[in-house]
C-alpha positions in Angstrom: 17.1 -8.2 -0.8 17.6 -4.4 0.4 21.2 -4.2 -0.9 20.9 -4.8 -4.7 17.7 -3.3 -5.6 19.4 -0.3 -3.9 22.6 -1.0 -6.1 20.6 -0.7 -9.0 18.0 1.3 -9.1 20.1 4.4 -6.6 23.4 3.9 -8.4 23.6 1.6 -11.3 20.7 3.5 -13.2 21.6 6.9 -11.7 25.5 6.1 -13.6 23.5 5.3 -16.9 21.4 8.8 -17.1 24.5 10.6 -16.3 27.2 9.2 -18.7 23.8 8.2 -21.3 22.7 5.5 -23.3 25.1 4.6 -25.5 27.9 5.5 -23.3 26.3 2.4 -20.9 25.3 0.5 -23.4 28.9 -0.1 -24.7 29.9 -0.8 -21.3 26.6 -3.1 -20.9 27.9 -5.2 -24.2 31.3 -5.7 -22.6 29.8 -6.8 -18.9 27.8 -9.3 -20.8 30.7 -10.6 -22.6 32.5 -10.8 -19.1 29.8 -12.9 -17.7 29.2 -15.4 -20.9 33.1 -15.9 -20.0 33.0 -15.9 -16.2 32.6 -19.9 -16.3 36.3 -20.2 -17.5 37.2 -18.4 -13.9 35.3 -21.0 -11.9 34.5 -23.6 -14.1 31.6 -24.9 -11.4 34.4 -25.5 -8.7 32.0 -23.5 -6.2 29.0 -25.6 -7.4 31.0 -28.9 -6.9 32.1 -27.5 -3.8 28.3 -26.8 -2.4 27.2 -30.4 -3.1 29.9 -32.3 -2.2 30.2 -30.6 0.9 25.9 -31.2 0.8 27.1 -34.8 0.2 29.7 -34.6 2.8 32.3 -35.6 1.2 35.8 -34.4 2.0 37.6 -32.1 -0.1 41.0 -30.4 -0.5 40.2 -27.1 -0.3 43.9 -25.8 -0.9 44.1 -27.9 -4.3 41.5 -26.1 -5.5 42.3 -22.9 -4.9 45.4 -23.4 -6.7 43.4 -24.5 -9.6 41.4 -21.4 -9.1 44.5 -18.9 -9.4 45.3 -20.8 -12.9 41.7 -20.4 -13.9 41.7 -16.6 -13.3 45.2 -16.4 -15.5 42.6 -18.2 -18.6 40.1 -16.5 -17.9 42.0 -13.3 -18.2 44.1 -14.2 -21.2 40.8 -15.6 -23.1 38.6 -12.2 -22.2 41.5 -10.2 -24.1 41.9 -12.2 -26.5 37.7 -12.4 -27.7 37.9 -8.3 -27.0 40.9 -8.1 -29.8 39.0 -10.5 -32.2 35.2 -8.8 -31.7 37.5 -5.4 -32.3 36.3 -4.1 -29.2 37.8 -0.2 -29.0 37.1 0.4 -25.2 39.9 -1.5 -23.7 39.9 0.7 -20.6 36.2 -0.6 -19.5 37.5 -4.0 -21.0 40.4 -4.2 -18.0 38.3 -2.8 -15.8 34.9 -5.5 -16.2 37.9 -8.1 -16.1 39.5 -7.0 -12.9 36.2 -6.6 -11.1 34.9 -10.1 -12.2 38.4 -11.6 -11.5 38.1 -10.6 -7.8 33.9 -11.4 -8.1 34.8 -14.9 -8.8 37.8 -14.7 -6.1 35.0 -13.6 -3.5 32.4 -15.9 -4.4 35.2 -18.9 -4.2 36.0 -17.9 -0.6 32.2 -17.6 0.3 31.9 -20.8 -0.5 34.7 -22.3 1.5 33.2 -20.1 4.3 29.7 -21.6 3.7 30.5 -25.4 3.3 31.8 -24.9 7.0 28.5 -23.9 8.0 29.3 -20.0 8.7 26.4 -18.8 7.4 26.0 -15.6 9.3 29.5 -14.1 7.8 28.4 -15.6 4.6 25.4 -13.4 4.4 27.7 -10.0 5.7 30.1 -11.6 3.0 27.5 -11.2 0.0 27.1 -7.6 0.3 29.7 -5.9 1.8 31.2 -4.7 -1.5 28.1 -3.4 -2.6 27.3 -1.8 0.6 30.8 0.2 0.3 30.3 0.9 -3.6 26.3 2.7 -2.5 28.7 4.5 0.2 31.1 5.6 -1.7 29.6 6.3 -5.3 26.0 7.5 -4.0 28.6 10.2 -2.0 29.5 11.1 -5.8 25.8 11.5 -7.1 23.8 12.5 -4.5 26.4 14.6 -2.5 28.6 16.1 -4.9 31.5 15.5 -3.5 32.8 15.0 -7.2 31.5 14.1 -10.8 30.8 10.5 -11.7 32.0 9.0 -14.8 32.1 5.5 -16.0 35.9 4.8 -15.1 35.8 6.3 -12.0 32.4 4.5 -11.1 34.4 1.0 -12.7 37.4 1.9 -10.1 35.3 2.4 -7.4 33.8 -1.3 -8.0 37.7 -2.4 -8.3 38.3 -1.2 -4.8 34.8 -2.0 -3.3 35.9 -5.6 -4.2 39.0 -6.2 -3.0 38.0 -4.8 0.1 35.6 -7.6 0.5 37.4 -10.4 -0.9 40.6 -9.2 1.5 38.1 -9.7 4.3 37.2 -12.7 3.4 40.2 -14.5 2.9 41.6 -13.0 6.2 38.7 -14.7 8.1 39.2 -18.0 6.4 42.8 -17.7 7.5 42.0 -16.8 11.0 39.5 -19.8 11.3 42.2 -22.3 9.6 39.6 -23.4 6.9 41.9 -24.3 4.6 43.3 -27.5 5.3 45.6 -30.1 3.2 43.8 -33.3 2.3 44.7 -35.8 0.1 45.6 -34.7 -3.7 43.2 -35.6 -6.1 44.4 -36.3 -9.8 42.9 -33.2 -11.7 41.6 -35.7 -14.1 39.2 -36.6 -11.7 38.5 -32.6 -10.5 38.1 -32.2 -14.2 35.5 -34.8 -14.4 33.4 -33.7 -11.3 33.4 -30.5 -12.3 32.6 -30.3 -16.1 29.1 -30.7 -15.7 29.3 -27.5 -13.8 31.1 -26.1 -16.1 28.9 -26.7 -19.1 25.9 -25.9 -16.9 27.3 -22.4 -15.9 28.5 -21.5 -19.7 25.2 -22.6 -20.8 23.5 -20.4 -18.9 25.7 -17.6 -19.3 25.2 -17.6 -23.0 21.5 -17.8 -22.3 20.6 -15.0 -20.2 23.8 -13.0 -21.7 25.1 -13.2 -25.1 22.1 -10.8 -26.4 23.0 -7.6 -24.9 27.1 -8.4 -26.9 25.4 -9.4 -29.5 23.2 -6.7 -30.2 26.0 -3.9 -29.6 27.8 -5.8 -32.3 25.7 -6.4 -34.9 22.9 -3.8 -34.8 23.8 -0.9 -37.3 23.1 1.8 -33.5 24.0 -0.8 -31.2 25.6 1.1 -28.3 22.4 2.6 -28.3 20.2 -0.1 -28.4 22.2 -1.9 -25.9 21.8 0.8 -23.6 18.0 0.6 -24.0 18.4 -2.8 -23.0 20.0 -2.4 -20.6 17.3 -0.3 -18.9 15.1 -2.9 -19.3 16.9 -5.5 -18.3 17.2 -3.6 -15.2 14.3 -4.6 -13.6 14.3 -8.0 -14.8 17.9 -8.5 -13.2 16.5 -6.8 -9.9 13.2 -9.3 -10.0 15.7 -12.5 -10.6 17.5 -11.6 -7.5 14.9 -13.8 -5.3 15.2 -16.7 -7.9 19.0 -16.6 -7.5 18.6 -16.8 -3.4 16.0 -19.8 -4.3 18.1 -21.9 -6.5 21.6 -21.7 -4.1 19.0 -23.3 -1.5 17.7 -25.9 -3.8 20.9 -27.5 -4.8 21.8 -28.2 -1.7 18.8 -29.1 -0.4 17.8 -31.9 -3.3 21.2 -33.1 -2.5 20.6 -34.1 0.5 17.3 -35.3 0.1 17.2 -36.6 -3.0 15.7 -39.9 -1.8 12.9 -38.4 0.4 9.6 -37.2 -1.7 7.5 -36.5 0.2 9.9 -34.0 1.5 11.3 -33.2 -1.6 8.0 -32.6 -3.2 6.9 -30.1 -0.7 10.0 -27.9 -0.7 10.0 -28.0 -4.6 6.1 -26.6 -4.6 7.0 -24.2 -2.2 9.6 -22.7 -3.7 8.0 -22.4 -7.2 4.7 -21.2 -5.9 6.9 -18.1 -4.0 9.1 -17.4 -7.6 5.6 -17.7 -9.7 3.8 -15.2 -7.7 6.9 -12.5 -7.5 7.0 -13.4 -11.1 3.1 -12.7 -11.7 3.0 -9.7 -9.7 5.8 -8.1 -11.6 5.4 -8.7 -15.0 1.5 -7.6 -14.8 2.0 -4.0 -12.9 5.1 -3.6 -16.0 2.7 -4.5 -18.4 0.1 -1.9 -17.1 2.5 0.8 -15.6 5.5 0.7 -18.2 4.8 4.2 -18.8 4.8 5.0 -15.5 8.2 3.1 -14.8 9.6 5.1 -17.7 8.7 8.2 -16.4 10.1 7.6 -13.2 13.3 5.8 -13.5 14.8 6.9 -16.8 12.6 9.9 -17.0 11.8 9.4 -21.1 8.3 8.9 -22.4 9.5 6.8 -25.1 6.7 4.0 -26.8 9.6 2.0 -27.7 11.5 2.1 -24.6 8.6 1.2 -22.7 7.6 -1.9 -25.0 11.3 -3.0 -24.9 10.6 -2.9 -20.8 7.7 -4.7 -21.1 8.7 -7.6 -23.0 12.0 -8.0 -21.3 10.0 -8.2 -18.0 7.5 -10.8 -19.8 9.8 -13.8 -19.5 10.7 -13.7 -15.7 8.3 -16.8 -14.9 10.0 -18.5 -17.6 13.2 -17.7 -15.4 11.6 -18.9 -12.2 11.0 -22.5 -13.6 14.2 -22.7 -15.0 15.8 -21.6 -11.3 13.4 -24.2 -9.3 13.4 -27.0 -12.1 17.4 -26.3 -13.3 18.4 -26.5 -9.5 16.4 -29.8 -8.8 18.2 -31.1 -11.9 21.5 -30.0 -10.5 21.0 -31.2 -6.8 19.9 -34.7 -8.4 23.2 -34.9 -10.2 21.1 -35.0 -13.6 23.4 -33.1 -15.5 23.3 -34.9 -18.8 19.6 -34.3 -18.8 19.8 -30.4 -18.1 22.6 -29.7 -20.1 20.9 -31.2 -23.2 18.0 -29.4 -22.6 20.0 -26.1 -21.9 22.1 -26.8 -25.4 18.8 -26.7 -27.5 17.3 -23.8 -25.9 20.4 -21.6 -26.2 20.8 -22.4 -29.8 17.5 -21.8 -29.9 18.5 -18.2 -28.4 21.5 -17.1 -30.8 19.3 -18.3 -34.2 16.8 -15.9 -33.3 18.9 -13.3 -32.1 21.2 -13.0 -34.7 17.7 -13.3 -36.8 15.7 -10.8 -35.2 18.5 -8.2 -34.1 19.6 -6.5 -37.5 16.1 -5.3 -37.8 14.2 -4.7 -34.4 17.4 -4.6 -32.1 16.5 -4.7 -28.2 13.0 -5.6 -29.5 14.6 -8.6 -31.3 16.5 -9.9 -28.2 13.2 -9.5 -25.9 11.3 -11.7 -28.5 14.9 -14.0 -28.7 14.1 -14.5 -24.5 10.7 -15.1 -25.3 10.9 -17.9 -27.0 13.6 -19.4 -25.4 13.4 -18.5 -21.8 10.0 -20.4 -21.7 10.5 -23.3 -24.3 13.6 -23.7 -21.4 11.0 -23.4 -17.9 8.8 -26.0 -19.4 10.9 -28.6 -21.0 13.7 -28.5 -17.4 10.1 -28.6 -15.5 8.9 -32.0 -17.2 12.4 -33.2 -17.6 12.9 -32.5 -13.6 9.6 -33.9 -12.3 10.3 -37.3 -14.3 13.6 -37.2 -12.9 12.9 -37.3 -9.4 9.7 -38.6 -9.7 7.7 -36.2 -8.6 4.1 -34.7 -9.8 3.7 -32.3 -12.3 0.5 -30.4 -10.2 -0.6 -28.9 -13.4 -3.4 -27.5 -10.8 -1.7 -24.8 -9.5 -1.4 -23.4 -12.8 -4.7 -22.6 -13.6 -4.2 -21.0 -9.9 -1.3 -18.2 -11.6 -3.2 -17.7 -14.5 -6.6 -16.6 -12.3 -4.0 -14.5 -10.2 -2.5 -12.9 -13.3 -5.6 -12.4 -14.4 -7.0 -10.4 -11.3 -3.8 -8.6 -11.1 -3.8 -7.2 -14.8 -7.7 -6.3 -13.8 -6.7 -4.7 -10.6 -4.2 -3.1 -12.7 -5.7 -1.2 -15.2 -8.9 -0.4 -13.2 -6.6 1.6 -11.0 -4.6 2.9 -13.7 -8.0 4.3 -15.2 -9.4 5.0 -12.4 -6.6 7.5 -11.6 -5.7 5.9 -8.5 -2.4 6.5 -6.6 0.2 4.3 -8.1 1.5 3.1 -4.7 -1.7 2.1 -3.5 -2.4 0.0 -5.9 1.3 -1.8 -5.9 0.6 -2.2 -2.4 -2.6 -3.9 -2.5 -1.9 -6.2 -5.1 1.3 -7.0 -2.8 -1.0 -7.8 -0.1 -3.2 -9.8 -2.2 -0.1 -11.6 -3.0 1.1 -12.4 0.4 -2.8 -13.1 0.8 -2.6 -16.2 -1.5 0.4 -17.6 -0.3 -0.3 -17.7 3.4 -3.5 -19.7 2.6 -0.9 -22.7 1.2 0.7 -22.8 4.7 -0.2 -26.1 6.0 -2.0 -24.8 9.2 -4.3 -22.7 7.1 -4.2 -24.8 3.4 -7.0 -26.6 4.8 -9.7 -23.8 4.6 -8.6 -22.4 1.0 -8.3 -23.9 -2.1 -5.0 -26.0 -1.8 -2.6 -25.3 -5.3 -1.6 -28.9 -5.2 
């Protein structure tokens, strides 16, 4: 939670004002490519892993790591091959994305082996060890001048920071003898386990990432648009960060007590109530200081910018259901269930993309996530309380929308009132952490309980 927000806001956005918007936003279009694809490097073998290991069910870990070093050959292969048909022209940053998500995917393989074996204290050193070297190393660059950024040398920096880590980790699961032969498997039957994964991670790759290609492609100033979108999307991949942390929980969690409701229940509400009121918080301070944000990250006064900012922001409870409701779904084995909703709201997501893009470009992808970030969150939320049979506790809703509501209010009274910025950010946070401590069970019995 300290690591990435540093990542991005200290070094990530510092790399975009120095090499500029459309410089970025051409490499933004190709990261977003390499992420729509990074499902053919994994193909939910790390999710399969979590729950069977949840499930505990044996598995042979060294099979599947061989299956893993074929994946990574596809994965590369298929990347170049989409990059020559879309006519990318920066195949430099192309090899580049695809080396740094090969060894990603390599490192999040291993921290998974590592986890399912219960070390969860070098998992969490594990999970940000590259990106502690790369804020080392490249803040050294910016803030210390011991050279001049650029976006290859900032790309080859991430190529090193990663095979540091992934060296480390495979070394310790050496030393500790965690991968052990088992009984083969026929990879007819892997193939089966894992395609529900599979679909489930492409899905939701295409989702949250086809826009930003899609709108360098096909918008008559792409780069630059996509390099506006990329500072707004900025803050929405920051806020997510918690949602991400949620859902790896929740999996597991559901699968293992998948049979127990009353316990399955409570965790569920929990965990949404937490992502809603980040969620809240966040997109009504955008709403009121965008401007402000503007200013002080990218240092432009622009009206557009700032509207792009505060619509991309404007579906992150949208992605907080999906995360809680999606991971329930998952956990619960209901794939067919989630998948179909994910296939309808990601069509959903390209019509009115390719629609909307042409003529309002990262305007027209905001509105795209809009629509089908939320018609997503509520259908996976009724779908997933059905399946698990749980209730739907439509009273805590009327509970976010009084909070949003006294959070815009706080807001703009501030704002007006010409009130220090950080004062009011930390008020409202405290009013936040307010509201939730009242639904601990010690205390939920002198407030107004959400449930």
């Amino acid at each position: 939670m300290l690591v990435k927000p540093i990542w991005l806001f200290f070094i990530d956005r510092q790399v975009q004002l120095i090499v500029g918007y459309e410089e970025y936003g051409k490499y933004f279009a190709i990261l977003n490519l390499s992420y729509v694809l990074f499902f053919l490097s994994d193909i939910g073998l790390g999710n399969m892993l979590n729950q069977r290991m949840a499930n505990q069910f044996t598995v042979n870990i060294y099979q599947l790591l061989r299956i893993k070093l074929f994946l990574l050959l596809a994965y590369f292969i298929v990347f170049c091959l989409i990059g020559w048909l879309t006519h990318i022209s920066q195949w430099s940053i192309l090899f580049y994305v695809i080396v740094i998500q090969m060894l990603t995917s390599s490192l999040i393989f291993f921290r998974n082996i590592i986890t399912a074996k219960q070390y969860f204290g070098v998992d969490a050193w594990l999970s940000v060890i590259d990106k502690t070297l790369m804020i080392a190393f490249c803040g050294s660059i910016i803030y210390a001048s011991f050279g001049k950024m650029s976006l290859p040398l900032f790309l080859r920096i991430q190529i090193a920071c990663t095979a540091i880590a992934v060296t480390v980790s495979f070394v310790f699961i050496i030393k500790k003898k965690l991968i052990v032969m088992q009984a083969k498997e026929r990879i007819e039957s892997i193939l089966k386990q894992v395609m529900p994964f599979a679909l489930i991670l492409l899905l939701m790759s295409v989702h949250y990432r086809l826009d930003g290609f899609l709108l360098e492609r096909i918008h008559s100033n792409g780069a630059m648009e996509a390099g506006v979108y990329a500072s707004a999307y900025r803050l929405l991949d920051a806020s997510n960060m918690v949602g991400y942390l949620a859902s790896s929980f929740l999996v597991a969690f559901v699968a293992r007590n998948v049979t127990d409701n009353a316990m399955l229940e409570d965790a569920i509400f929990n965990t949404r109530h937490v992502l809603m009121f980040c969620s809240i918080g966040a997109v009504a301070f955008v709403m009121v200081f965008a401007q402000w944000l503007q200013q002080l990250l990218y240092h432009s006064s622009s009206n557009y910018n700032t509207l792009v900012m505060q619509l991309c922001i404007a579906s992150y409870p949208a992605y907080c259901l999906v995360h809680v409701y999606g991971s329930v779904l998952t956990g619960a084995a209901r794939f067919k269930q989630f998948i179909t909703v994910l296939v309808l709201s990601v069509a959903c997501n390209i019509v009115v993309n390719i629609t909307l893009i042409p003529f309002y470009g990262a305007l027209g992808c905001c509105i795209a996530a809009l629509v089908s970030q939320y018609f997503c969150g509520a259908v996976t939320m009724i779908t997933a309380t059905k399946a698990v049979c749980i209730r739907f506790n439509s009273r805590s809703f009327f509970i976010y929308l009084l909070t949003a509501t006294l959070l815009v209010t706080l807001f703009y009274l501030g704002k007006y009132a010409l009130i220090n910025v950080w004062l009011i950010l930390s008020i409202a946070v405290l009013l936040t952490l307010f509201l939730l401590s009242t639904q601990i069970s010690f205390f939920r019995k002198y407030f107004v309980s959400f449930r």
